[in-house]
C-alpha positions in Angstrom: 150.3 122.8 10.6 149.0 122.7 7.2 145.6 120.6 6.8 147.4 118.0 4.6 149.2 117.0 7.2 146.6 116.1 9.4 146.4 111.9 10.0 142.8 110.7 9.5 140.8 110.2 12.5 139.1 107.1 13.0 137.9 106.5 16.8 139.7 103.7 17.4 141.4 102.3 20.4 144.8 100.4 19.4 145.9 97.5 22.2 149.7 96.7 22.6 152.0 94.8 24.4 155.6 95.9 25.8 157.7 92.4 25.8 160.2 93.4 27.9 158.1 94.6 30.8 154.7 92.2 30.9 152.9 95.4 30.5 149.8 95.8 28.3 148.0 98.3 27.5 145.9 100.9 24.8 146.2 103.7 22.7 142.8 105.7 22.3 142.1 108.6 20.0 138.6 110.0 19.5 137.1 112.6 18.0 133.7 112.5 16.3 133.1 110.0 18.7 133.3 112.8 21.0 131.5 115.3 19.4 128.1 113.6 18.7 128.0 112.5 22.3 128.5 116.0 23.9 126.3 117.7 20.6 123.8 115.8 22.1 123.7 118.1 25.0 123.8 121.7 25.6 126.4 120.6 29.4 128.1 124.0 30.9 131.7 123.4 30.2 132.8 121.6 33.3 130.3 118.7 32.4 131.8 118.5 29.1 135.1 118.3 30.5 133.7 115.4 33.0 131.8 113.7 30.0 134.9 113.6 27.6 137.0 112.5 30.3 134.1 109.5 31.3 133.6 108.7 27.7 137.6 108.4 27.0 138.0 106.2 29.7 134.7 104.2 29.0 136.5 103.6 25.4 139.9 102.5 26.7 138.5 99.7 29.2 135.6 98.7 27.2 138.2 97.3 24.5 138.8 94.4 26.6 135.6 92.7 27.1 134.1 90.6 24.6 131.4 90.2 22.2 128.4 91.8 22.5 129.1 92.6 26.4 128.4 95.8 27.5 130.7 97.9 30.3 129.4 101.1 32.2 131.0 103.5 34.3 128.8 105.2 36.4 130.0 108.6 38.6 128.1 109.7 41.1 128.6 112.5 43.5 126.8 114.7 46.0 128.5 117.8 44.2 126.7 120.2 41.0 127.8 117.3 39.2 125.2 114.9 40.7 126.0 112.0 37.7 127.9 110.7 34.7 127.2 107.4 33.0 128.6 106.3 30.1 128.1 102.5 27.9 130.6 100.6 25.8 128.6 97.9 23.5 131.5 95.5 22.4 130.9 94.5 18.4 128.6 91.9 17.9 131.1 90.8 15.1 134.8 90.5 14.9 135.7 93.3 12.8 132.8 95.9 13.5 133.1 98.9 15.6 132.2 99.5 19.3 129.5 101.8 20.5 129.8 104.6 23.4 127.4 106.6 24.3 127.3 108.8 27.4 125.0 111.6 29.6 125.0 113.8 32.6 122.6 115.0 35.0 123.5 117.9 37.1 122.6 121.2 39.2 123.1 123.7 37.1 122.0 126.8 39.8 125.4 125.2 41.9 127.7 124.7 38.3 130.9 126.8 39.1 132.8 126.9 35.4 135.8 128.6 36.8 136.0 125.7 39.3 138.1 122.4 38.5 135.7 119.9 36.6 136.6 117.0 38.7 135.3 119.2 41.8 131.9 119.9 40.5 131.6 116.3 41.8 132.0 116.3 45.6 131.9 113.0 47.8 130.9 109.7 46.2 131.8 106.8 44.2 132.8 105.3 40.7 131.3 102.2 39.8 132.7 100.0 36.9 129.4 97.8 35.6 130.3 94.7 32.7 127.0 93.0 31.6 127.9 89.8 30.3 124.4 89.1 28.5 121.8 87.7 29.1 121.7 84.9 31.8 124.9 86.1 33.3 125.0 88.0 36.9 126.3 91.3 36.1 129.3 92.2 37.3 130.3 95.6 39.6 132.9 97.0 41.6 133.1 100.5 43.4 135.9 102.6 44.4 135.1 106.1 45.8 135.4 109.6 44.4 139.2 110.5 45.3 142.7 111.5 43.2 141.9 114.7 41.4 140.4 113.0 38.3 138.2 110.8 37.1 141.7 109.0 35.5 142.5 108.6 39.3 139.6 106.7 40.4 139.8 104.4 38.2 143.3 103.7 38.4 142.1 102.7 42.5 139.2 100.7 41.2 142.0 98.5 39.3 143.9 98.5 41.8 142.0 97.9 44.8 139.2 95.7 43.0 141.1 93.7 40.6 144.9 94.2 42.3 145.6 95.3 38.5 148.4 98.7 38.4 147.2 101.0 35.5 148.1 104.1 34.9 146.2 106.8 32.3 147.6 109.5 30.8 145.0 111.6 29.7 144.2 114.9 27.3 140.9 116.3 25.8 139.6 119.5 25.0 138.3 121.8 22.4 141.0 122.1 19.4 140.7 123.9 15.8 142.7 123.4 13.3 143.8 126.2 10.6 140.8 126.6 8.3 139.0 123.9 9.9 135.8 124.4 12.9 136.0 123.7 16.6 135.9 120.2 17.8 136.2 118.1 20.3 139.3 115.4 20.6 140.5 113.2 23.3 143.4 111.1 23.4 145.4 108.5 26.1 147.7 106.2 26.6 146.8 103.3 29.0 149.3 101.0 30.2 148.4 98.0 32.5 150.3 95.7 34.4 150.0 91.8 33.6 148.2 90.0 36.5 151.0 88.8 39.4 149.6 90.5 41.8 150.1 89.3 45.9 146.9 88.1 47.0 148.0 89.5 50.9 148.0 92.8 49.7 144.3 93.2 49.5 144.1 92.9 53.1 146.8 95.6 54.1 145.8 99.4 54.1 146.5 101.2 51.1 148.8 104.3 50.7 146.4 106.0 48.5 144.4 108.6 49.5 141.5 107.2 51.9 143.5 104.5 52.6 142.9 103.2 48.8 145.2 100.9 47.2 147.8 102.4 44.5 149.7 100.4 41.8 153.0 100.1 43.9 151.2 98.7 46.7 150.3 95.7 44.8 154.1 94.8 43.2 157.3 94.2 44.4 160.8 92.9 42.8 161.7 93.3 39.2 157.6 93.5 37.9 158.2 96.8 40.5 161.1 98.1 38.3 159.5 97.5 35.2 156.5 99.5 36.2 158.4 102.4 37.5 160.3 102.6 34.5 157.3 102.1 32.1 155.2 105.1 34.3 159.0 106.8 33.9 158.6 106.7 30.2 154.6 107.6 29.8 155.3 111.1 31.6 157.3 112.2 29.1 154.2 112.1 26.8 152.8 115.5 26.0 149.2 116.6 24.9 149.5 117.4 21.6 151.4 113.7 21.1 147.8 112.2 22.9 145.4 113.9 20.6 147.4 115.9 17.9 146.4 114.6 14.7 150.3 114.7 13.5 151.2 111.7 15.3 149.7 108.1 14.9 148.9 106.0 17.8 151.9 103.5 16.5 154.4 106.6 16.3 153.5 107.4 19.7 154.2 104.1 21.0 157.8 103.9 19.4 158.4 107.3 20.6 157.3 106.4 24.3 158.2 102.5 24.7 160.6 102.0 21.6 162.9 100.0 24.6 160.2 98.2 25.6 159.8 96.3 22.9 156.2 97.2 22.1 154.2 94.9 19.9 150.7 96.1 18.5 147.6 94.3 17.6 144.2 95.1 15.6 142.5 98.5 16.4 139.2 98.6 17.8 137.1 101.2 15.6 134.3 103.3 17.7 131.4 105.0 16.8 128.6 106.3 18.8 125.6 104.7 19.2 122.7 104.4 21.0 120.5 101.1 22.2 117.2 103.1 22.7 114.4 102.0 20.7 110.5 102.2 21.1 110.7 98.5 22.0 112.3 99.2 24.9 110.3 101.8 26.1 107.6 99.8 26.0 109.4 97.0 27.9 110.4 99.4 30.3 106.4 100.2 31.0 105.1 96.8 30.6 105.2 96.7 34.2 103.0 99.3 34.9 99.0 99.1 35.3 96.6 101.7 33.6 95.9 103.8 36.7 100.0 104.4 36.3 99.9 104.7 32.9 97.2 107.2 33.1 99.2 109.2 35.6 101.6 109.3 32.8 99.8 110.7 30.1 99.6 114.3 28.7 97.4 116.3 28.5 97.2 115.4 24.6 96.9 112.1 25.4 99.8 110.9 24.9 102.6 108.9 26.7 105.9 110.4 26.1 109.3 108.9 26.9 113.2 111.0 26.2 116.6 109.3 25.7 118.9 111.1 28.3 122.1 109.5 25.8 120.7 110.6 22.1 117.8 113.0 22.7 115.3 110.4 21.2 111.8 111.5 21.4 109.1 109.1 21.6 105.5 109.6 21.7 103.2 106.2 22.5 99.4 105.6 22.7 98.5 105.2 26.4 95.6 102.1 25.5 98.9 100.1 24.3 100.9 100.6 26.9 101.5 98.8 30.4 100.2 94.6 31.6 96.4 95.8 31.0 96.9 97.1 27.5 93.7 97.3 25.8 95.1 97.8 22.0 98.0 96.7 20.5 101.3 98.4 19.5 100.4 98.2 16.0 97.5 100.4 16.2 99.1 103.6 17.0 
């Protein structure tokens, strides 16, 4: 594949609708996206894989919340792969892009790269997180580690906490192009049944694994036989149709669902970005006397702060710091 032939890639997310089966759903490529968040980070391969994989999915539910919300997925395990947390910041604007950011903390004296990423994570849970501003209760729901895959889990948080089927199909990796250097790319299709859910089902035991509930469990009649012809149709996609950079997102869609009548609307651009600032740090320490703050300071006298998601480094003045400051920001 000759370089000309390569379609731009813009981090967007691109939401459609299939008319004849009440299905929804997203198209979501990334790739510089991608590579800034894991550049920030020197993670063992496995905790890429786990990071691109968080950060993918963050993308493709993010794009429904609204303005200026902000949705997390936190995974957290009792495996080498102790977490992953990862923020979508909708625009503030219609029109401007999205933000993800994401991070890991992990074992790395128990990291086995030849091992499956998803099992670097052991027992534990998956917790989706929308923050709907200021004022607002946050909102969270759980579903624990189980599936295979990180794309698994939070197809049972849909459909045990919101009685919502959705199904991912996933790819990301390393890929290089002709000429070109080594980066990272992600792609996926996400498809999303409209909400007629039974409210009885929630009370009857899943088939899932752990006795979770999975997308059949929660339909029934003909929205049943749209779904299983839909999930019918999304296997057939391959990798290099989720993040080659030959095929567009519409392409793709017309390939998969061209029966389905699917209808497209605007694209959601993201970019990465980060919310720390030196504000914030000192928010964050405003709570804390001066015989804390003093525990805190180095031995140049300093109070330093790091941000796990960019790497920021910030170095602060301990008098100005904390509810018995003594000097004010501004004299630093």
């Amino acid at each position: 594949m000759s370089l000309g032939s390569q379609i731009a890639w813009d981090d967007t997310v691109l939401p459609f609708q299939l008319d004849r089966s009440d299905i929804r759903g997203r198209v979501a490529r990334l790739d510089g996206v991608l590579d800034q968040v894991l550049a920030q980070h020197d993670y063992p391969p496995v905790i890429e894989a786990l990071v691109a994989e968080a950060a993918l999915l963050t993308a493709m539910i993010g794009q429904t919340i609204k303005l200026r919300w902000k949705l997390s997925l936190q995974v957290r395990g009792d495996g080498p792969a102790r977490l992953i947390a990862t923020d979508y910041y909708g625009p503030t604007e219609d029109g401007e892009p999205a933000r993800v950011r994401a991070y890991a903390s992990y074992d790395a004296d128990r990291i086995d790269n030849k091992a499956a990423p998803f099992s670097q994570i052991g027992k534990g849970y998956l917790a989706v997180l929308i923050d709907q501003g200021e004022g607002m209760v946050p909102y969270q729901g759980i579903t624990p580690i189980a599936g295979g895959s990180l794309a698994s889990c939070a197809q049972s948080y849909f459909a045990q906490s919101e009685q919502l089927p959705t199904r991912f199909a996933l790819s990301y990796g390393r890929s290089q192009l002709a000429g070109g250097k080594e980066t990272w790319r992600a792609g996926g299709v996400m498809v999303q049944h409209m909400p007629k859910a039974s409210p009885f089902v929630a009370s009857e035991g899943g088939t899932g694994e752990q006795g979770l509930l999975k997308p059949e469990d929660v339909l029934e009649g003909e929205a049943a036989e749209n779904w299983n012809r839909v999930n019918i149709l999304l296997e057939s996609v391959e990798d290099l149709e989720l993040i080659g950079p030959s095929v567009s997102s519409t392409d793709l869609l017309v390939r998969l669902f061209h029966e389905e009548e699917p209808r497209v609307f605007d694209a959601q651009p993201v970019k990465f970005g980060c919310t720390c600032s030196e504000h914030r740090v000192r928010e964050s320490l405003s709570i804390y006397s001066a015989k804390d703050i003093a525990h805190m300071t180095t031995e140049d006298g300093l109070v330093t702060a790091d941000c796990q998601f960019c790497g920021a480094h910030y170095e602060l003045n301990p008098a100005s710091l904390g509810f018995e400051a003594t000097e004010g920001s501004g004299d630093e």
